[in-house]
C-alpha positions as CSV (number, residue, x, y, z in Angstrom):
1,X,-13.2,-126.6,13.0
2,X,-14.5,-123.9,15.3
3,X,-15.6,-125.7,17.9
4,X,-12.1,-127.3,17.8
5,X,-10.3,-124.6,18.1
6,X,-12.7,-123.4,21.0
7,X,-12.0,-126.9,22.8
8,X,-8.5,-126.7,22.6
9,X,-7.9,-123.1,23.8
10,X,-10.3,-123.7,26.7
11,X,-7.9,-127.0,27.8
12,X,-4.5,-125.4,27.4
13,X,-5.2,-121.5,27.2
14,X,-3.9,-121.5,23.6
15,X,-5.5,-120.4,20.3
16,X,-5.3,-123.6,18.3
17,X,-4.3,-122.4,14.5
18,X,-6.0,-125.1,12.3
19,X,-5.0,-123.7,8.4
20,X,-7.6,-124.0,5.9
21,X,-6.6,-124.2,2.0
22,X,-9.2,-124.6,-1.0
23,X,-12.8,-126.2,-0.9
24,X,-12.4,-125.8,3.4
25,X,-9.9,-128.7,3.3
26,X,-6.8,-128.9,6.0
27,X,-3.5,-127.6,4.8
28,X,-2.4,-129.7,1.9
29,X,-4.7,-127.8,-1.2
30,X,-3.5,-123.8,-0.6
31,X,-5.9,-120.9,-1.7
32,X,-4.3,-118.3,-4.1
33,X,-4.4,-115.0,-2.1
34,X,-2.5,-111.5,-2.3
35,X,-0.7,-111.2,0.8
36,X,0.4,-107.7,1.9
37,X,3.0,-107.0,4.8
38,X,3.1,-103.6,6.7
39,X,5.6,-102.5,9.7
40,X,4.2,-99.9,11.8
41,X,6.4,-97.6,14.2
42,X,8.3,-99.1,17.0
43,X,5.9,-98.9,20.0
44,X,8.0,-97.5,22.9
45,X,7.8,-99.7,26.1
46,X,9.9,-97.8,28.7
47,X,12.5,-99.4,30.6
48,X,12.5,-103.7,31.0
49,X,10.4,-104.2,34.6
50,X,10.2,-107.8,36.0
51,X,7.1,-107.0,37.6
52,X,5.0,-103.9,35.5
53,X,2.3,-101.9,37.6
54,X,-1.0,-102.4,35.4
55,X,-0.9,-99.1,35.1
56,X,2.1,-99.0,32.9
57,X,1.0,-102.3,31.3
58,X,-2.4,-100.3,30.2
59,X,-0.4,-97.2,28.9
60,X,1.8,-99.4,26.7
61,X,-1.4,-101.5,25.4
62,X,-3.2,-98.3,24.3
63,X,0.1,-97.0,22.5
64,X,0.0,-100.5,20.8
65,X,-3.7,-100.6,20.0
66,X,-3.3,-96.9,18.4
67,X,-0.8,-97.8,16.4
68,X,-2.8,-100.9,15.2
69,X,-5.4,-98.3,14.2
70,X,-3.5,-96.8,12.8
71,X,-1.9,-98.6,10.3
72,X,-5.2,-100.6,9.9
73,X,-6.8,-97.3,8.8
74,X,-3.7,-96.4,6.7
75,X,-4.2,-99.4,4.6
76,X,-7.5,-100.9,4.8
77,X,-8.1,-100.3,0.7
78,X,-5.8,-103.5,0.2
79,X,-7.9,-105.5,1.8
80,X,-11.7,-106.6,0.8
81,X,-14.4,-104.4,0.8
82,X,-16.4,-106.3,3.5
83,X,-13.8,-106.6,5.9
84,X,-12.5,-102.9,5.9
85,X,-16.3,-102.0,6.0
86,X,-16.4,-104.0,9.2
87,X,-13.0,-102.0,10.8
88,X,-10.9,-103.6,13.2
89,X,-11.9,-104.8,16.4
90,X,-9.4,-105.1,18.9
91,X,-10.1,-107.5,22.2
92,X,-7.9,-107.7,25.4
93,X,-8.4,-110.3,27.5
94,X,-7.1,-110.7,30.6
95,X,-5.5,-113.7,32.5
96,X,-7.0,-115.4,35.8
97,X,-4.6,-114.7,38.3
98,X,-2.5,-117.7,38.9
99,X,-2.7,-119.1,35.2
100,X,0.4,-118.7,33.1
């Protein structure tokens, strides 16, 4: 399923979502989980700009990443020892020029 996913986001720049349910099966068998939904604060983005310097678009990512944190760190004893053990892991990656 990996590899998949890899295939198709290298062909059309999008992560491919393939669900999982029970046993590693597609979709149709779902796995019983807890699911827990938190809102963090309203990031502030500054005024609408057709064209951002990268500059502003860096301020406004680190604002979103610490909030992230955040409310990662807030609430990470709702979530499985291993993966709050591991922390969060945030990734920016960045667009050839050209692609959209």
């Amino acid at each position: 399923m990996q590899r998949l996913a890899r295939a198709v986001h290298a062909r059309f720049g999008l992560p491919a979502i393939i669900p999982l349910g029970r046993w590693g099966l597609p979709w149709p068998v779902p796995r019983r989980a807890r699911v827990h939904i938190r809102f963090g604060r309203p990031v502030p983005v500054g005024p609408a700009c057709a064209r951002p310097s990268e500059e502003v678009v860096n301020e406004v990512f680190a604002r979103y990443t610490a909030e992230l944190r955040r409310l990662f760190d807030e609430h990470k004893a709702l979530l499985p020892a291993g993966v709050a053990a591991r922390g969060l892991t945030i990734v920016r990656r960045v667009r050839p020029a050209g692609r959209l």
